[in-house]
Each structure stands twice: as structure tokens, then as C-alpha cells.
N, CA, C and O atoms as CSV, one atom per row, in Angstrom:
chain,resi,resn,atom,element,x,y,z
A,1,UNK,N,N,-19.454,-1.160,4.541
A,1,UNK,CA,C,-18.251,-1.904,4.334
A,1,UNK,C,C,-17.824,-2.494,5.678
A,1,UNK,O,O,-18.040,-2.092,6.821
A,2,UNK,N,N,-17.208,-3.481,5.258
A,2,UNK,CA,C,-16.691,-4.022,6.731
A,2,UNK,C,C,-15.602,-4.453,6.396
A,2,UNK,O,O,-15.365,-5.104,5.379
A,3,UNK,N,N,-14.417,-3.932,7.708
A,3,UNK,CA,C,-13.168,-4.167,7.684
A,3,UNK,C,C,-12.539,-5.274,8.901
A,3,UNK,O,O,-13.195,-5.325,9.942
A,4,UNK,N,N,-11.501,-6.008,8.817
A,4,UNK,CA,C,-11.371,-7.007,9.856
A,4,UNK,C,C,-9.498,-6.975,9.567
A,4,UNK,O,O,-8.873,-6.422,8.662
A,5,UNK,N,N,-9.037,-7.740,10.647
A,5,UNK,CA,C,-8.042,-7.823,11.114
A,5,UNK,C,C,-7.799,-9.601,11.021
A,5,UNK,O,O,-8.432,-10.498,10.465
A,6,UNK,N,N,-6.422,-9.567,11.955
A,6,UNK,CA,C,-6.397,-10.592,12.614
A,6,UNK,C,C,-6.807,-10.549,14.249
A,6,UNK,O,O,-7.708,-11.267,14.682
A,7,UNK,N,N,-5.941,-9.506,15.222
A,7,UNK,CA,C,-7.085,-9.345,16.176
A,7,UNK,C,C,-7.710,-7.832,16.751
A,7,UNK,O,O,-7.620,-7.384,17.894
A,8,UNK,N,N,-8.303,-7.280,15.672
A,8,UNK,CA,C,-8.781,-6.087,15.927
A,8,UNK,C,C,-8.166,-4.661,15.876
A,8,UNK,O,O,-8.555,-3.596,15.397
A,9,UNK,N,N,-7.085,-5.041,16.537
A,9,UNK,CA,C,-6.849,-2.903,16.569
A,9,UNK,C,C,-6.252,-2.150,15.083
A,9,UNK,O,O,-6.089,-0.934,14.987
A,10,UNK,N,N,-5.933,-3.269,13.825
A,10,UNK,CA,C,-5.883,-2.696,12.706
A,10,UNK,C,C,-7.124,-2.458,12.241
A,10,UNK,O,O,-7.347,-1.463,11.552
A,11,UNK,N,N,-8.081,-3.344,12.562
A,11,UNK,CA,C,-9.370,-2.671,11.328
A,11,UNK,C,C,-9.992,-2.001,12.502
A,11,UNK,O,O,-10.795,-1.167,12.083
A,12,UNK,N,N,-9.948,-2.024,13.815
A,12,UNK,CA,C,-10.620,-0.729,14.174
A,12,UNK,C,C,-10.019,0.530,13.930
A,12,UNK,O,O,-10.857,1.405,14.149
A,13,UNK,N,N,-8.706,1.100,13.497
A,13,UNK,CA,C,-8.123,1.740,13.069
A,13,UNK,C,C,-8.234,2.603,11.396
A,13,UNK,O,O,-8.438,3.771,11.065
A,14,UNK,N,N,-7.988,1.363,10.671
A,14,UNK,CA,C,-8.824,1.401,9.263
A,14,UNK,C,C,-10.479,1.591,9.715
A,14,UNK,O,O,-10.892,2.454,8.941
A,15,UNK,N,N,-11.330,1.277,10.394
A,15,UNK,CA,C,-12.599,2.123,10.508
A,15,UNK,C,C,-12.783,3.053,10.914
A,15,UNK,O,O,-13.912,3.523,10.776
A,16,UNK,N,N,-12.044,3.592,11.430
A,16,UNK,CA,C,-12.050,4.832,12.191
A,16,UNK,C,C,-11.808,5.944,11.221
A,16,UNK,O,O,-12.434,7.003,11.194
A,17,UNK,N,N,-10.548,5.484,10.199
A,17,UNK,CA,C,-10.079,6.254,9.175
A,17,UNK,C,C,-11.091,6.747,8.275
A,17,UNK,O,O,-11.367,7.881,7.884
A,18,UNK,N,N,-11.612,5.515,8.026
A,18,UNK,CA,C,-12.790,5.500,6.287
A,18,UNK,C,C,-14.335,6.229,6.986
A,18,UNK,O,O,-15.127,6.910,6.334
A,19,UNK,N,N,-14.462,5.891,8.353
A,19,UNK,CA,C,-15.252,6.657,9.123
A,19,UNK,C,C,-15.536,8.000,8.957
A,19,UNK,O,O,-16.665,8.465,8.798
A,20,UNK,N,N,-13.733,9.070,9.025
A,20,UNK,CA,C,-13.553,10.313,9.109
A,20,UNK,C,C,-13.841,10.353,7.609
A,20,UNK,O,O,-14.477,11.405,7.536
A,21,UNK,N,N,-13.797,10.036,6.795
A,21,UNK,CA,C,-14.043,10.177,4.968
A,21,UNK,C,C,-15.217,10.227,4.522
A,21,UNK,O,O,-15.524,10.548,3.374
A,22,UNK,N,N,-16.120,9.843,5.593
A,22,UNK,CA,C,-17.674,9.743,5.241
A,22,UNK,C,C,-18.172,8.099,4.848
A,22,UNK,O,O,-19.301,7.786,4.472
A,23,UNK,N,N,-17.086,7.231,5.032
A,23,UNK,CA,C,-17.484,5.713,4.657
A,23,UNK,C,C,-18.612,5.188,5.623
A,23,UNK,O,O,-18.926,5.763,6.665
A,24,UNK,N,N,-18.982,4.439,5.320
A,24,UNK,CA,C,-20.375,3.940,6.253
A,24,UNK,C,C,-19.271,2.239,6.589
A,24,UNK,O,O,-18.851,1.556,5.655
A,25,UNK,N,N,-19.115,2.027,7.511
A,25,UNK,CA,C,-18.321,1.175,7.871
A,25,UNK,C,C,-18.600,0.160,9.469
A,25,UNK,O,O,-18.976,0.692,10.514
A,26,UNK,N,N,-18.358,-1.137,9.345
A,26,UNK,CA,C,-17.847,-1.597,10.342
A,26,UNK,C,C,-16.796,-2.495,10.302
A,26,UNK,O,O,-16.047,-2.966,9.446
A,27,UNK,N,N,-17.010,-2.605,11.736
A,27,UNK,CA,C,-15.493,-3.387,12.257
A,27,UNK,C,C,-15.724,-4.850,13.081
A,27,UNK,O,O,-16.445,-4.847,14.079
A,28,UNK,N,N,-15.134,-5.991,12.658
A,28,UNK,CA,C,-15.096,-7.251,13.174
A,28,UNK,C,C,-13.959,-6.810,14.678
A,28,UNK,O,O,-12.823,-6.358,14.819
A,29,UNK,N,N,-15.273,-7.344,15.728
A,29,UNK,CA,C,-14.417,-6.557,17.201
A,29,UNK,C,C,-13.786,-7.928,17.329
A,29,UNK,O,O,-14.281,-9.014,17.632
A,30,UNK,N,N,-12.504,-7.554,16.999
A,30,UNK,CA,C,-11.541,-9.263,18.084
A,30,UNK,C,C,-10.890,-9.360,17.358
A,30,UNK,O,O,-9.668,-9.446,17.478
A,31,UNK,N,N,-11.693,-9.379,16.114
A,31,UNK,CA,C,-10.526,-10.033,14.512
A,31,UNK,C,C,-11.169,-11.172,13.984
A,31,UNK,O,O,-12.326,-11.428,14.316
A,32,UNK,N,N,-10.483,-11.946,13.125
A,32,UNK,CA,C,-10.790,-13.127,12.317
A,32,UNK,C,C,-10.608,-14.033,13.538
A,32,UNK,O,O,-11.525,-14.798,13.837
A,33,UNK,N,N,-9.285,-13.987,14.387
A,33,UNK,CA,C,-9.272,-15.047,15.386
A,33,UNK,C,C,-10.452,-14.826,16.536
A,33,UNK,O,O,-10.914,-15.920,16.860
A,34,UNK,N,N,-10.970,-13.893,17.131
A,34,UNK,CA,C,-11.866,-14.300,17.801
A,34,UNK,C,C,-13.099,-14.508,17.165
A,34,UNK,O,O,-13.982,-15.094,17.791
A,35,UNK,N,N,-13.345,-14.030,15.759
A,35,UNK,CA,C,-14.713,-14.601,15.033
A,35,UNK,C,C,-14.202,-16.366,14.507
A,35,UNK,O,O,-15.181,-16.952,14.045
A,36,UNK,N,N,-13.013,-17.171,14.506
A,36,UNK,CA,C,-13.085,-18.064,14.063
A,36,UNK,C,C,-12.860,-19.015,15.600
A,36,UNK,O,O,-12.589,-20.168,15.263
A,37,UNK,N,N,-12.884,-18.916,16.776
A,37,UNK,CA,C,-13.260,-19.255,17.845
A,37,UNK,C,C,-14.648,-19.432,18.177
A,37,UNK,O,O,-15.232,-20.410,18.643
A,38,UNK,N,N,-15.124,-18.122,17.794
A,38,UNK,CA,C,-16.814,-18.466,18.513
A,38,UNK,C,C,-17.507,-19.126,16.703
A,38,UNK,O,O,-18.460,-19.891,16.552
A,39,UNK,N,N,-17.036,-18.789,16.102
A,39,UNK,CA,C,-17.463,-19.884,15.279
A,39,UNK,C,C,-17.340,-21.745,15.591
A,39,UNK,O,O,-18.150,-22.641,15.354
A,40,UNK,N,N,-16.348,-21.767,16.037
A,40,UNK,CA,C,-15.498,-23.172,16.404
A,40,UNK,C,C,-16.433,-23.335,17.635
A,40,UNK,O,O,-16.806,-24.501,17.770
A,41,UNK,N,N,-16.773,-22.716,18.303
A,41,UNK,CA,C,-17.391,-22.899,19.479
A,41,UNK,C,C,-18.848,-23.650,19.193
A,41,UNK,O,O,-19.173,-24.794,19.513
A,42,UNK,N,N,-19.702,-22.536,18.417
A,42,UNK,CA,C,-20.846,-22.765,17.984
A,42,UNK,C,C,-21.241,-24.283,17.241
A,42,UNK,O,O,-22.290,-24.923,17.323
A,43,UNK,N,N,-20.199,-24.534,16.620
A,43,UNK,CA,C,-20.184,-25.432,15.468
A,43,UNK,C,C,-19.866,-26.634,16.561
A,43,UNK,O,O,-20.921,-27.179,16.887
A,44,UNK,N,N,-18.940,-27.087,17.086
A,44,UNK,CA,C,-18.698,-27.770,17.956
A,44,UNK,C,C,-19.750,-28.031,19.332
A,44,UNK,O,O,-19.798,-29.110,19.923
A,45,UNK,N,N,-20.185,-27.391,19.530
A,45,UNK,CA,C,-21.626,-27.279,20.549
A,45,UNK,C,C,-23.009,-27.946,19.743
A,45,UNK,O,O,-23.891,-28.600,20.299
A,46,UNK,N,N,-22.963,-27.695,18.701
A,46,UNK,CA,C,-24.082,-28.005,17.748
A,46,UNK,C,C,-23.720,-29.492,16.533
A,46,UNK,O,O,-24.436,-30.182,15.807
A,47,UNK,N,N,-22.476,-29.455,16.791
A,47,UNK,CA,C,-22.453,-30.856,15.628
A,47,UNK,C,C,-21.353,-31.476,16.261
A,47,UNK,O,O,-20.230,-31.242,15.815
A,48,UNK,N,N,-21.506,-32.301,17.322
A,48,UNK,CA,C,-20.553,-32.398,17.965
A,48,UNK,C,C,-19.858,-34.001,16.808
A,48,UNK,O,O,-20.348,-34.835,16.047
A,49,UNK,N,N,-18.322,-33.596,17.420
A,49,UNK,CA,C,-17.840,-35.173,16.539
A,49,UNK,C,C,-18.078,-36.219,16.931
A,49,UNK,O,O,-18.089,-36.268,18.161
A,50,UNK,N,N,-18.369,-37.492,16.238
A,50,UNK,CA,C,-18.363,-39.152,16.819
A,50,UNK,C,C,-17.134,-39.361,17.421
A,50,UNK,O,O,-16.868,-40.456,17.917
């Protein structure tokens, strides 16, 4: 399972939890905002606009 945030210290928190329960789990490190940055990054490096 994978849990995410906006920037991290809730779903590393919630993984940590479901962790102690026996969940097989990860965690998006940063959050949605730093995964939708290096997304923006990538995408922008690679398809750049006219």
C-alpha cells in the first residue's frame, strides 16, 4: 500500500502506524507537492513548450 500526503510528515506517520499492524506499506517522501514538482520538472525538460 502506499500512503501520501501533501508534504510528507502525515503519510510518513500513517506508515509508520499501518507498519506497526503488520501492513506492508510505503510512503511518497515530500508529498504530492514534491512528487508534482519533479514531475513538472521532468515533463518540462523533455517536452519543452513552443
Amino acid at each position: 500500500m502506499w500512503v501520501y500526503c501533501r508534504v510528507g510528515q502525515r503519510g510518513y506517520y500513517a506508515a509508520r502506524l499501518l507498519a506497526q499492524r503488520g501492513v506492508e506499506v510505503r510512503n511518497l517522501l515530500g508529498g504530492i507537492v514534491t512528487y508534482d514538482a519533479v514531475v513538472a520538472a521532468s515533463t518540462t525538460k523533455t517536452h519543452p513548450k513552443a
